[in-house]
N, C-alpha and C positions, 0 to 999 in steps of 0.2 A: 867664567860660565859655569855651570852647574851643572850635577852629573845626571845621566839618562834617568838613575835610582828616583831622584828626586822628583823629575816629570812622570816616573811611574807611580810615586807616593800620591802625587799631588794629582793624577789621573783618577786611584783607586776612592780617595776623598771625594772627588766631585761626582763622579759616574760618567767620565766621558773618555773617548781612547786618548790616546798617548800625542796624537797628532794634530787634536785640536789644543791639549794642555800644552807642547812644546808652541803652537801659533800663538797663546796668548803670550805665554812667556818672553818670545820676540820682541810682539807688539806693544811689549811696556818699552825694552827698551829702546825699539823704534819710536818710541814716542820719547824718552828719555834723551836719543840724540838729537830727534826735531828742534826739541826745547833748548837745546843746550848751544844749538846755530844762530850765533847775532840774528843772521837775517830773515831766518823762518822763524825762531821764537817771536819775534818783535811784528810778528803780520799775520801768521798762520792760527786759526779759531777751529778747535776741535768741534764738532759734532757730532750728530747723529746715534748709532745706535752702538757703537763700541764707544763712545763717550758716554753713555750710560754706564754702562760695564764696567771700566775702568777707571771712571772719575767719581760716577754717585753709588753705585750700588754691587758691590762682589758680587752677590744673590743673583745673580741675571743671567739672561741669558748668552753663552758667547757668539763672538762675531768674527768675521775674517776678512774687515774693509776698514780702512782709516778715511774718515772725511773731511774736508777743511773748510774754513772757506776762507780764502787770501783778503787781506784787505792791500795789496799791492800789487798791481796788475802788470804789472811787470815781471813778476816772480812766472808766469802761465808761458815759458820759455822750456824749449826741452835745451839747451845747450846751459842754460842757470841750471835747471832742475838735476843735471845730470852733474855736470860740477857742484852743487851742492850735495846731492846725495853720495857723492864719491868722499866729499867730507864726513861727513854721518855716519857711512860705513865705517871711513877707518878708527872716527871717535866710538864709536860702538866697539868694532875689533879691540882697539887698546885695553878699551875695558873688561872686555868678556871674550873675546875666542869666536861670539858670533860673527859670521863668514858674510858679508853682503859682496856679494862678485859686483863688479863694474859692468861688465861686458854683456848680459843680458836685463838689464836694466831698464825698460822701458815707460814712456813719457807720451802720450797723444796728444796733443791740443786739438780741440774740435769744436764746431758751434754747435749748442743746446738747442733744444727746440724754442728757445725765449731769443734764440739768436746773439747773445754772449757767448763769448768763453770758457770752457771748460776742459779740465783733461783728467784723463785716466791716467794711473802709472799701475806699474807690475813691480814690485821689490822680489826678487830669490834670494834664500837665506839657506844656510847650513847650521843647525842650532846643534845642540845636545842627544838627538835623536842620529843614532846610525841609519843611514838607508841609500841603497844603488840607486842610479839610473836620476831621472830630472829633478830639480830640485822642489820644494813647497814655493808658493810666492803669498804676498801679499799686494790688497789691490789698494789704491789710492786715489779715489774722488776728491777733486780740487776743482772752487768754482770762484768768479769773483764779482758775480752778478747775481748776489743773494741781499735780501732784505734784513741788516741786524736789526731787532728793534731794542736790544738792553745792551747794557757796557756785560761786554765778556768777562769772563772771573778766571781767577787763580784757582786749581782744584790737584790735591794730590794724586797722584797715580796709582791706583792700587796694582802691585806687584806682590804677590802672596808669595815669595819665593826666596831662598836664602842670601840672595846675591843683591838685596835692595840697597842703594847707595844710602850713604848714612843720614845723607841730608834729604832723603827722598828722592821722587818724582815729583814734577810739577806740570802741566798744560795750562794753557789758557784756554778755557771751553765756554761755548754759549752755555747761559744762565741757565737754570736749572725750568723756568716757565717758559721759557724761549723754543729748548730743545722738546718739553714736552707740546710746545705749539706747533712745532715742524712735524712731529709724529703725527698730530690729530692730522694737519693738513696734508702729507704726502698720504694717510689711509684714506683721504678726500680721492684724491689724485692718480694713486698709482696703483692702489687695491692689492699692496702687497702682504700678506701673511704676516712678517715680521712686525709690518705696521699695527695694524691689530693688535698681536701679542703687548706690541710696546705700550699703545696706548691703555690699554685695561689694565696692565702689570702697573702701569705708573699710578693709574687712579685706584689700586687696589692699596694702593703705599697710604693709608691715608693721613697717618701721621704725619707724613711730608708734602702733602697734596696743597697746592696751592692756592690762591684765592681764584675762585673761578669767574669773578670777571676780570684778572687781572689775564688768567689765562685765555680769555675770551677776547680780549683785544689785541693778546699779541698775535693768536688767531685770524681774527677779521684782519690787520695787516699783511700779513704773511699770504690769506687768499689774495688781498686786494693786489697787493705786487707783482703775484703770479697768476692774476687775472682766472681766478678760480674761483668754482662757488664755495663759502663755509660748507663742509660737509655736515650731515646730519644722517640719523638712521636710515627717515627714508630714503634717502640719494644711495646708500653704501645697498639699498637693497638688489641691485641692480648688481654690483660686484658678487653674492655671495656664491654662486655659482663657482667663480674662480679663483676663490677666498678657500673655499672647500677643498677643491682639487689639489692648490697647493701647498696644504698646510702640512703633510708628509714630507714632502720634497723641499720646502723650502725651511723647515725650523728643525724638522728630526733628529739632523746632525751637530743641532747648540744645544738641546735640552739633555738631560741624562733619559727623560722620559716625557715625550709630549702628550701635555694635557689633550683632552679631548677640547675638538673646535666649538661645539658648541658649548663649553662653560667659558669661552671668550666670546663668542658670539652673542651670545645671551645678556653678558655685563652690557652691551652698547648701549640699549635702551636706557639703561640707567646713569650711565656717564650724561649720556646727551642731555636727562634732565636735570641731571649735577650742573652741568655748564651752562645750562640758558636759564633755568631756573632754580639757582640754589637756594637751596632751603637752610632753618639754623635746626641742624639735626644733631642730637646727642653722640655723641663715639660710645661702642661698645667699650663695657669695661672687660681689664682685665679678666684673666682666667681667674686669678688670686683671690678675686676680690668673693668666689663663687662659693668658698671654703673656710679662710679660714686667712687670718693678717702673720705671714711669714717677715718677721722682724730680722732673721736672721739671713735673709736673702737677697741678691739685688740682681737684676735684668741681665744674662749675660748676651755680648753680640762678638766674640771672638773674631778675630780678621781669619782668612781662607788658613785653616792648616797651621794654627796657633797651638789647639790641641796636641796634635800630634807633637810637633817641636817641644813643647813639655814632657811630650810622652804620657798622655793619657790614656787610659782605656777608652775605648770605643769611641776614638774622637773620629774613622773613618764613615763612621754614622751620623756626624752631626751636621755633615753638608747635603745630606739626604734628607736630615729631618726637613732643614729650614728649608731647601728648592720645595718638597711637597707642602709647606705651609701655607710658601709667602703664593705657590700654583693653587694652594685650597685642593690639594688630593690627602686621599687616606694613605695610612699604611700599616701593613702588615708587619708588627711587630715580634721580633722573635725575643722573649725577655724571661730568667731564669727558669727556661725551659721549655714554656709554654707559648704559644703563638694568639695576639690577639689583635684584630684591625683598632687604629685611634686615629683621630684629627689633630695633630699636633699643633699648638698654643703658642709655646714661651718656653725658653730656656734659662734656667737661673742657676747662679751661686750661691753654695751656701759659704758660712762664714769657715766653717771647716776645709773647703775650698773642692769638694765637691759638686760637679756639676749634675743637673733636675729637670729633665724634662716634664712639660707639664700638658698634657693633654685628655681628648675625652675618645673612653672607651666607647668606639660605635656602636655596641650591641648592647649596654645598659644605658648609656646617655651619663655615667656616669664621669667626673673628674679625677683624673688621679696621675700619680707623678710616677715619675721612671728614674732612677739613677744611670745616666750615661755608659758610666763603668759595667754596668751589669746589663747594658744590651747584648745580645750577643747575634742578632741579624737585622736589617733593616729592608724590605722590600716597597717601593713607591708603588702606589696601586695608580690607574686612570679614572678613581672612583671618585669625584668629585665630594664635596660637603659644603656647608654654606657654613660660614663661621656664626656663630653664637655672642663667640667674644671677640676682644683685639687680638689679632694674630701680632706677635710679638717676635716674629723670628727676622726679620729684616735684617742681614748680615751683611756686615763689613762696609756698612755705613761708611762712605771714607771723607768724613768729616760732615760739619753741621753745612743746613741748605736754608740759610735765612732767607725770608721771604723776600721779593723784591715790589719797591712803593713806585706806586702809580709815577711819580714824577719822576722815577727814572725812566719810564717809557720817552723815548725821543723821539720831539716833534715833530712829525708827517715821518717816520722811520729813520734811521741810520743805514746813510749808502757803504757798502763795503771796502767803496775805494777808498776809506777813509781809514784813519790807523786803531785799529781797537786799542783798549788797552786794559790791562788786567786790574780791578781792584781786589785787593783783599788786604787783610792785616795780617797774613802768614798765618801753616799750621801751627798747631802745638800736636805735640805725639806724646800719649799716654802709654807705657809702659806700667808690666801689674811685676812685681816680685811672685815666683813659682812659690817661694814657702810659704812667704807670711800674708800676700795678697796686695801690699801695700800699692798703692799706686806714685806714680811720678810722671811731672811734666818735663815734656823737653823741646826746645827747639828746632834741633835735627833729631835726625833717626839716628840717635845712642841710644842702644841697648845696655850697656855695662853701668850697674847700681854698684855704689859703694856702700860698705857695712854702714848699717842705718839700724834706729831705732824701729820698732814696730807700732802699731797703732797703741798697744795697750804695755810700749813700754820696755818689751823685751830685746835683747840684741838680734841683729840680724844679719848675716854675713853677707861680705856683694859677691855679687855673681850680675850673670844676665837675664835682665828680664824679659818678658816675651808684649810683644806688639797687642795692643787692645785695641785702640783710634786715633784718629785724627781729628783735631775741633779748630775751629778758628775765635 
């Protein structure tokens, strides 16, 4: 397990307290031992909105529910559940020191309003964080009367944290069009905040944005199943009322800094006509492209807290940059000396191994770059801006999100009782060399390079290198 120091570094990076950064850290490796159990790996399908988080995208918002959906209905047992979790616990203890007690451990089974099966669980855990009195939990939504409509995928776990097993994390999660078609239809449905947020954060990705009739029918399935209408703006107009109220109360405590509602509110009209009416619309270019051809630089996307483990200067700012990015807020830059508001772009490498941010100064409209190292404050403002260019800062990608073709949708849907099963062709993990920048492919999560040649030739001693991505 890893020490409290660590959950306060990796707290101070993100902008969130101490006690949401020790919940994720759990929940990697409660997902770590799900996976690692014959009989929930082989059945159990991550979704929802911590399956964002830890499967597609670091950058996100955090969460403090794990959701499944069983393809074996037999598992919806609280005397299974509780024997198997009592294994999980102790595979998890062996490896880490984290504490899952038995004894308050709880399992509900209960009928949904669709009249299936469902249950709640409550996991209490003792992590790295000291503190009296009752313990943290987490909660666990598990259903087995869902509609899959693609083959679930293999997806790495992001775990930003020193103790990541060598060979990774792995889940089996709904597809990457699937999960964002559960988002659009549960903001149809349930009119909750988080829904929202998730649905315009994912279509603001739009590098990763999927074919929108592809996402449009797993849509129309997904209502049809649950006997709901497609949502659309006008329908959600009706919710915003209570979209408003609980957007303090229900996201404040994931974000470092909540956007203001209405620059999510405001994206819906334009998603909706993304989706029924896609248009072939050009992508902004680059920030780069504004100024001037940087040959000597390339796109960086560092995993959570890669910087710092190098030990970079001001790498405590670069998790601030990219949340205000990929949210489209300003910020108030405090930079050799002087303080000035920017939109922040892209972050790059240079070949000297210097990291650059690249953003526009709001009060001239001007483009200009920043050296990391020579930040010396970072403040997120709730000032919104509309990008110009492609926002570049999408962090910790954790691996590629290949599109998925129409004839893997499965004919009249995929019942859950049936056994998913995971495709992929495995990650490869990118590690960069600190000196010389070299990159290498590996298998598993090995860090330790041995002395190697450089790109232009020079010797290079091994040591270990630090985590960049995952690709398949």
């Amino acid at each position: 397990m890893i020490d409290f120091a660590e959950i306060q570094a990796t707290s101070t990076d993100l902008g969130l307290s101490p006690e949401v950064v020790e919940k994720d850290y759990v929940l990697g490796w409660l997902l770590a031992g799900i996976y690692a159990h014959p009989a929930l790996s082989a059945s159990w399908v991550f979704k929802g909105g911590t399956c964002l988080k830890k499967c597609y995208f670091e950058t996100y918002r955090f969460s403090e529910d794990l959701d499944f959906t069983l393809t074996d209905a037999t598992h919806l047992n609280t005397d299974f559940l509780r024997a198997a979790f009592a294994e999980v616990s102790a595979w998890i203890y062996e490896r880490t020191g984290i504490q899952i007690p038995a004894e308050p451990l709880r399992f509900d089974v209960y009928k949904n309003p669709r009249g299936g099966d469902s249950c709640e669980g409550r996991v209490y855990y003792s992590g790295p964080r000291p503190r009296p009195g009752t313990l943290p939990r987490i909660k666990l939504d598990l259903t087995v009367d869902e509609l899959v409509t693609l083959p679930p995928v293999a997806r790495p776990v992001g775990h930003p944290y020193s103790d990541l097993p060598n060979d990774g994390i792995t889940a089996t999660c709904y597809a990457y069009e699937e999960v964002f078609g559960e988002k659009v239809r549960a903001l149809g449905e349930r009119a909750r905040p988080r829904d929202l947020y998730d649905v315009i954060n994912l279509f603001r990705h739009a590098e990763f944005r999927p074919a929108a009739a592809m996402l449009s029918e797993v849509l129309g399935r997904k209502c049809a199943y649950k006997k709901v209408p497609i949502p659309t703006f006008e329908s959600l107009q009706g919710k915003l009322e209570e979209l408003t109220a609980d957007w303090q109360h229900m996201l404040g405590h994931q974000l470092p800094v909540l956007p203001p509602f209405e620059s999510f509110w405001n994206a819906l009209p334009e998603f909706f006509v993304w989706l029924n009416e896609p248009a072939v619309e050009g992508a902004l270019p680059g920030v780069l492209a504004s100024i001037h051809a940087v040959d000597d630089e390339e796109l960086y996307r560092p995993a959570i807290g890669a910087l710092r483990r190098e030990g970079i200067s001001g790498s405590s700012f670069v998790e601030a940059i990219r949340f205000a990015g990929v949210n489209r807020l300003r910020v108030r830059l405090t930079y050799q000396g002087s303080v000035r508001t920017i939109e922040p772009y892209s972050l790059r490498r240079t070949r000297a191994g210097q990291i650059v941010m690249y953003a526009i100064k709001t009060e001239t409209r001007e483009v200009r770059s920043y050296r990391v190292d020579r930040i010396q404050n970072v403040e997120i403002t709730r000032e919104v801006f509309v990008p110009v260019y492609a926002v570049e800062l999408t962090a910790g990608e954790t691996g590629s999100i290949p599109p998925t073709s129409r004839s893997q949708l499965h004919v009249g849907g995929y019942a859950s009782t049936q056994r998913a099963r995971a495709h992929s062709s495995g990650p490869t993990y990118i590690y960069q060399c600190p000196m010389c920048q070299k990159k290498f492919r590996r298998k598993t999560h090995d860090s330790k390079l041995n002395p190697h040649k450089t790109e232009h030739g020079w010797a290079c001693s091994g040591r270990h290198g630090y985590f960049v991505e995952v690709v398949y």
